[in-house]
C-alpha distance (Angstrom), angle and dihedral (degrees) to the residues before:
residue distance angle dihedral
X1 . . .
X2 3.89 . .
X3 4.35 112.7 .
X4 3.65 109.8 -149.1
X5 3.69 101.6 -127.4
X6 4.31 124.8 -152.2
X7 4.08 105.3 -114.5
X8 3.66 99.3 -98.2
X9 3.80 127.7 -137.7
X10 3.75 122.8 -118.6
X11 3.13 95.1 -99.7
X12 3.65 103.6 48.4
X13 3.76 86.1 43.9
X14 3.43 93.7 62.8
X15 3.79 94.2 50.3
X16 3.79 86.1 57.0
X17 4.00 91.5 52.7
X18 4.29 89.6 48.6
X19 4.32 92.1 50.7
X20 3.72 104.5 35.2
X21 3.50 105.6 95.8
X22 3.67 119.8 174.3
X23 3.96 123.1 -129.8
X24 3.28 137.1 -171.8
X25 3.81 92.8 -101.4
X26 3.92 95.0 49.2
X27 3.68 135.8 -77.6
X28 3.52 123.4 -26.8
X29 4.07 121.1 -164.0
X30 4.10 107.9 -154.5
X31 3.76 118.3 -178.2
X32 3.87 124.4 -163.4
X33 3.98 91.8 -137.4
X34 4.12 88.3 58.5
X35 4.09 83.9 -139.9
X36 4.00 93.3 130.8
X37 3.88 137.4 -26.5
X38 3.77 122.9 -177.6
X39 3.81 127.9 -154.9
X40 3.92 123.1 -136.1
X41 4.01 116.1 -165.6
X42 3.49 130.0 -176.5
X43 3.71 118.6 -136.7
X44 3.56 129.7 -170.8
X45 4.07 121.5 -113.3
X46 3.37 106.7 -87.0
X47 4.23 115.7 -115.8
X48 3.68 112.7 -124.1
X49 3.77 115.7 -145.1
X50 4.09 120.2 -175.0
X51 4.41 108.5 -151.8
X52 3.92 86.6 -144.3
X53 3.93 128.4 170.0
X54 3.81 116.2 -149.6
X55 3.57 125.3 -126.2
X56 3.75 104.3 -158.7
X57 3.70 132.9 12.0
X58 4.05 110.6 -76.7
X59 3.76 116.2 -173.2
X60 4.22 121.6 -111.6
X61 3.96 89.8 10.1
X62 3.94 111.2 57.7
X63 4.09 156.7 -69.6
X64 3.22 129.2 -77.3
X65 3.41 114.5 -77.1
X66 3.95 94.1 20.1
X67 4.46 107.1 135.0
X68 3.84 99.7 -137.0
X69 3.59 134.0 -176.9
X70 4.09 106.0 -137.2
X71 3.48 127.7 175.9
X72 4.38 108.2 -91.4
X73 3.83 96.3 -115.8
X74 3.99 95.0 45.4
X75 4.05 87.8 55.8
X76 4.38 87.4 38.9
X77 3.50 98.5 49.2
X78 4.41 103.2 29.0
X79 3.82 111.9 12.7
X80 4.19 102.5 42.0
X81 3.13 91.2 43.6
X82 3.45 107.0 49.5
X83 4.20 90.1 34.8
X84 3.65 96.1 -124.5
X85 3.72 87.5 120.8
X86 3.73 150.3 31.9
X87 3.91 148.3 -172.5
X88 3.78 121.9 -83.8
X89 3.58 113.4 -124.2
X90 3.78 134.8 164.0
X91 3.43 97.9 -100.6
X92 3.84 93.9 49.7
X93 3.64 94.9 51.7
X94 4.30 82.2 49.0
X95 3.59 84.7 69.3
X96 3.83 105.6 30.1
X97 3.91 75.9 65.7
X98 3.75 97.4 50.6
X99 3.70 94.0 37.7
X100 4.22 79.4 56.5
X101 3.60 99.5 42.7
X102 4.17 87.8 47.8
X103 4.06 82.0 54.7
X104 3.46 96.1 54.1
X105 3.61 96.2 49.5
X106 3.37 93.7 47.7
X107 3.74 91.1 52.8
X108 3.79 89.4 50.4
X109 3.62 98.5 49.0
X110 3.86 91.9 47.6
X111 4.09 82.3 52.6
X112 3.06 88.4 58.1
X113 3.68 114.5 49.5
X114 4.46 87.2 48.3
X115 4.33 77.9 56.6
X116 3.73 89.7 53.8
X117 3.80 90.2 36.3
X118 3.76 89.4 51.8
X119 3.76 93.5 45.7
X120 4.15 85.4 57.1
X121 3.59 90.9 48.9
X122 3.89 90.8 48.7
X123 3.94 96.3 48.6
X124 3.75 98.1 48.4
X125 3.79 90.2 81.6
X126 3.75 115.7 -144.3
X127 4.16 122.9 -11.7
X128 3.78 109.4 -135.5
X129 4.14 114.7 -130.7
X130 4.02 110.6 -171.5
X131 3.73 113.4 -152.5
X132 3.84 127.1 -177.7
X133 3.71 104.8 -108.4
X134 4.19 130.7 -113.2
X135 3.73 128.4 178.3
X136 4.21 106.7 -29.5
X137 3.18 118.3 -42.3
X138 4.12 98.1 -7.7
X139 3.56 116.7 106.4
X140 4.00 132.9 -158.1
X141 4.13 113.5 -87.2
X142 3.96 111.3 -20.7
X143 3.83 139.7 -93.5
X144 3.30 115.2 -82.3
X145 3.86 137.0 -153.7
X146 4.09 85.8 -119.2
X147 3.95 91.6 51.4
X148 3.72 89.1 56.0
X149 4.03 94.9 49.4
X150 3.57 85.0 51.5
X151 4.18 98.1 60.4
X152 3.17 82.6 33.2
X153 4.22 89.5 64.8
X154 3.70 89.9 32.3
X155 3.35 98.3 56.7
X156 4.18 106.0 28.1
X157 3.91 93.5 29.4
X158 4.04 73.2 -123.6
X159 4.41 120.7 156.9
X160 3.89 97.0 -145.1
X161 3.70 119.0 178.1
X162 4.24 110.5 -123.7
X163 4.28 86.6 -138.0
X164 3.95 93.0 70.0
X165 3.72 94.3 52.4
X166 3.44 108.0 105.6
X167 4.21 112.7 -173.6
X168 3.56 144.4 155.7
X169 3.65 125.9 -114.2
X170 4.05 103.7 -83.6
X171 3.83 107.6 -167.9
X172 3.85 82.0 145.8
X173 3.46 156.8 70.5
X174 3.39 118.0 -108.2
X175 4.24 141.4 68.9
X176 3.87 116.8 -54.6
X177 4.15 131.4 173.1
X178 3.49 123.2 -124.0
X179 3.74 131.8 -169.6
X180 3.45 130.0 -139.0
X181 3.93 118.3 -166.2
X182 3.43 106.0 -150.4
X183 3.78 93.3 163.2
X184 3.58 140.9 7.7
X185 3.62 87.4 -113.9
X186 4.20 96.3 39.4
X187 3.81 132.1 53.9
X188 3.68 113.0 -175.3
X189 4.49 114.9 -146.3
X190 3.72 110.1 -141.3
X191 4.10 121.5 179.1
X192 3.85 115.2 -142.3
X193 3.73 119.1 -160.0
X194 4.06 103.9 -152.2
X195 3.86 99.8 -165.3
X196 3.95 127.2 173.4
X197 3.79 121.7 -115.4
């Protein structure tokens, strides 16, 4: 901050030049008569910083979602105006933690019904697959992921999708395991009995 200071005579001028003294803090006027003294310090620009939460994925600063601290003219000039980002007030971060804690229990409860799924699955015993019959124990064509998700709906009345069946190659008669992922977390054990007809 710049003081607008009277044009000074030479005489007054040069009492200025004997009692400034410079310190490490900034310039300090000292007068012999101890009327008045003034104190000038120097202070560096102060750094902005914007708390800002983004609303959609932008590349080299964050995810969606992410709180970031970003410098005031970068979120001014390139994230208000283009919406990809906004302040971070108390009542937004009130819902950012709702909007989490509704997350979580929706990830738990969806946990929890593939457990109980899984526990069906494992308590049913063995699902019976009838094959026409070959040469011992070889059977016509093979049993396939889609076979089992259709017992599986015959039987249960259960919707299974084909892509989390997980079975060996059964050319033959005999009892095999299967695995259904129901859940990154869960993976249900089911028995087949492949049996000739």
């Amino acid at each position: 901050m710049a003081l607008a200071l009277p044009s000074l005579s030479s005489t007054s001028s040069s009492f200025l030049q004997q009692n400034l003294t410079a310190s490490s803090k900034g310039l300090t006027f000292s007068n012999t008569n101890n009327t008045s003294s003034f104190l000038v310090i120097a202070q560096k620009k102060a750094k902005k910083i914007r708390k800002i939460i983004l609303k959609e994925d932008v590349a080299q600063v964050g995810k969606k979602g992410e709180l970031l601290d970003v410098k005031a003219g970068f979120y001014r000039n390139y994230l208000l105006p283009t919406g990809k980002a906004q302040i971070v007030t108390p009542l937004l971060l009130k819902e950012m933690k709702l909007e989490e804690e509704r997350i979580e229990a929706e990830k738990r409860r969806v946990k929890e019904e593939a457990q109980q799924l899984a526990r069906i699955f494992e308590t049913v015993g063995a699902f019976k697959v009838k094959r026409k019959g070959g040469k011992g124990k070889l059977i016509f064509g093979s049993v396939t992921a889609q076979d089992l998700v259709d017992i599986i709906k015959a039987q249960l009345q259960r919707e299974v999708d084909k892509r989390i069946v997980e079975l060996p190659e059964i050319r033959e008669t005999g009892e095999y395991v299967a695995e259904l992922k129901l859940h990154p977390e869960v993976t249900a054990r089911v028995r087949l009995n492949v049996f000739a007809n």
